[in-house]
C-alpha positions as CSV (number, residue, x, y, z in Angstrom):
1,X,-7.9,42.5,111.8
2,X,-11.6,42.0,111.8
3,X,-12.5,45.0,109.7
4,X,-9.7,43.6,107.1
5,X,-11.3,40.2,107.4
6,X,-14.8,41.6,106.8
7,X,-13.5,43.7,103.7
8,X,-12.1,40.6,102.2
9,X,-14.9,38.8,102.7
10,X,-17.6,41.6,100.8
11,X,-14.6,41.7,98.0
12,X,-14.4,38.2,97.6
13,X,-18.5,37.2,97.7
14,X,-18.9,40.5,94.8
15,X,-16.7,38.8,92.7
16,X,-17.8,35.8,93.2
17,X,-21.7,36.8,92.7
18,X,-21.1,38.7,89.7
19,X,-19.9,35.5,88.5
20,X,-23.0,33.8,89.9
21,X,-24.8,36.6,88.0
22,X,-23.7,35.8,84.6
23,X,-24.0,31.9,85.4
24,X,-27.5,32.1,87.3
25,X,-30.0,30.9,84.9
26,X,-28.0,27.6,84.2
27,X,-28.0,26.8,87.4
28,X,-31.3,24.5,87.3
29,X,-29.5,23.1,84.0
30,X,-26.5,22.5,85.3
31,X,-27.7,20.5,88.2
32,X,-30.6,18.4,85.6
33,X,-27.2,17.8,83.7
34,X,-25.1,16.5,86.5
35,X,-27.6,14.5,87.9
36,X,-28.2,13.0,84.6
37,X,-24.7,11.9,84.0
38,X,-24.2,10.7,87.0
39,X,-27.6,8.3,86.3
40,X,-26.0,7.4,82.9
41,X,-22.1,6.6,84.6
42,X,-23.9,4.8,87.1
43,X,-25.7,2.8,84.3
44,X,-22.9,1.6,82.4
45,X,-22.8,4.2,79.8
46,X,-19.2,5.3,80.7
47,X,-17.6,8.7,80.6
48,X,-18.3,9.7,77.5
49,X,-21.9,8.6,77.2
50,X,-22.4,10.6,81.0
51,X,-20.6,13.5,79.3
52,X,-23.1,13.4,76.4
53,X,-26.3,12.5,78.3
54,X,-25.3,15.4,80.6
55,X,-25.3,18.1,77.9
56,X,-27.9,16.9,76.2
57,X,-30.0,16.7,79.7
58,X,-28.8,20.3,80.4
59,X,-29.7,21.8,76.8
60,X,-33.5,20.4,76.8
61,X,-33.9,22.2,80.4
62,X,-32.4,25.3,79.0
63,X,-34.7,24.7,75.5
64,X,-37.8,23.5,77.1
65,X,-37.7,26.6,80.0
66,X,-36.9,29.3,77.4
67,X,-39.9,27.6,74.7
68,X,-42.2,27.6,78.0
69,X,-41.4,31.3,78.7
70,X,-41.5,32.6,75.5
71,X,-45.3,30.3,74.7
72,X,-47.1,30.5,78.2
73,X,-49.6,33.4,78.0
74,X,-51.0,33.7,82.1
75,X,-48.2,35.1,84.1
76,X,-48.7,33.2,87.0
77,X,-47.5,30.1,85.1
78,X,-44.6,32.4,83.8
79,X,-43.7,33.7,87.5
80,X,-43.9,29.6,88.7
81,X,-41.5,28.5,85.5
82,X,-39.2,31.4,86.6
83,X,-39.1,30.6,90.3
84,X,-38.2,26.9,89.0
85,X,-35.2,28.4,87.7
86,X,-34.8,31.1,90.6
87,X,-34.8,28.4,93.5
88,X,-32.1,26.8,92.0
89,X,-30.0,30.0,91.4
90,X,-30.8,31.1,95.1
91,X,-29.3,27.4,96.7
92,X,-26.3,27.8,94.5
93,X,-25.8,31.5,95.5
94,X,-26.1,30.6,99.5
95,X,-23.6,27.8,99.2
96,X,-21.2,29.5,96.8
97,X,-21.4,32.7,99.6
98,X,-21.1,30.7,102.5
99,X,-17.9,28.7,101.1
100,X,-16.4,31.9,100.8
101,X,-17.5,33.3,104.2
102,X,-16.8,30.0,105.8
103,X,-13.0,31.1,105.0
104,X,-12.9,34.1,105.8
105,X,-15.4,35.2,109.0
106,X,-14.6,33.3,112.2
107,X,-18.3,34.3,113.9
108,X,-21.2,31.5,112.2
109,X,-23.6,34.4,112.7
110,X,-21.6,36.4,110.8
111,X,-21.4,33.9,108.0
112,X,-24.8,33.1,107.8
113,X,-25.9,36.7,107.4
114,X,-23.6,37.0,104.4
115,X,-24.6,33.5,102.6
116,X,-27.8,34.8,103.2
117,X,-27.1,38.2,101.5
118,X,-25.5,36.6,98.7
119,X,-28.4,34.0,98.4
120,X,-30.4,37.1,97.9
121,X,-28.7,38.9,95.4
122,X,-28.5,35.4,93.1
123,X,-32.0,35.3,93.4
124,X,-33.0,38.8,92.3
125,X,-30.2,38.8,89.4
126,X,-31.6,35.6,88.8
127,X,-35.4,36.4,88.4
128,X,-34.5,39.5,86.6
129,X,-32.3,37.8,83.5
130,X,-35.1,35.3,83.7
131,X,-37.7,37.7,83.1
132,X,-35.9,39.7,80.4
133,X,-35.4,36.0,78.6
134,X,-39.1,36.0,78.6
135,X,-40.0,39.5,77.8
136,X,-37.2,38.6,75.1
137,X,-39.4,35.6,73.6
138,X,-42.5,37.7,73.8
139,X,-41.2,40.6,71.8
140,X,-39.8,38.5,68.9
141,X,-43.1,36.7,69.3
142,X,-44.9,39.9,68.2
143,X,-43.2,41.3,65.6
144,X,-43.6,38.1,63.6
145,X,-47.3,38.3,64.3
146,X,-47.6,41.7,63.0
């Protein structure tokens, strides 16, 4: 029974991470966005302002990371604008894994280790599709130059 739960478990936090892979970069958006609709429904603005102030919230972090990326020349101040996006990728990644483990490992140890694994593997998918973006930017950057 506990090899079967720990089976479930790995199935469960790969499918789950791989969808945590594809979302990772809009993770720092996502949580800019919610925050700012909550500030907005709080406000008075009701749902549909939130909803709006939300996106729009969410699309300038996206816009302003990816310009920042794609026009910052030392790569120290690229590696600190991608590990603004990376920390927030790694927190989701740790809760998303220990929600799952939570259910499914009776031993805290045990879950711990796992939500720590998965925090991990966000974080590295993370960076990585981060860095592509801006090795992305950079190439189209020079080819108009040329």
């Amino acid at each position: 029974m506990i090899i079967l739960g720990i089976l479930l478990c790995i199935a469960a936090i790969g499918i789950l991470c791989w969808l945590l892979f594809t979302l990772a970069i809009v993770a720092l958006p996502l949580f800019v966005g919610v925050n700012a609709s909550t500030w907005a429904f709080n406000t008075g603005a009701g749902w549909l302002g939130a909803i709006l102030v939300g996106i729009l919230a969410a699309g300038l972090t996206l816009g302003v990371g990816r310009i920042l990326l794609g026009f910052v020349r030392p790569m120290w101040a690229k590696q600190a604008i991608a590990l603004v996006f990376v920390a927030r990728a790694i927190v989701a990644g740790y809760h998303a894994t220990h929600g799952i483990a939570k259910h499914m490992m009776p031993s805290e140890t045990w879950q711990i280790v796992f939500s720590v694994i998965g925090a991990v593997a966000v974080g590295v998918t993370a960076f990585l599709r981060v860095a592509g973006m801006a090795a992305a930017d950079q190439s189209g950057r020079d080819m108009v130059q040329a």
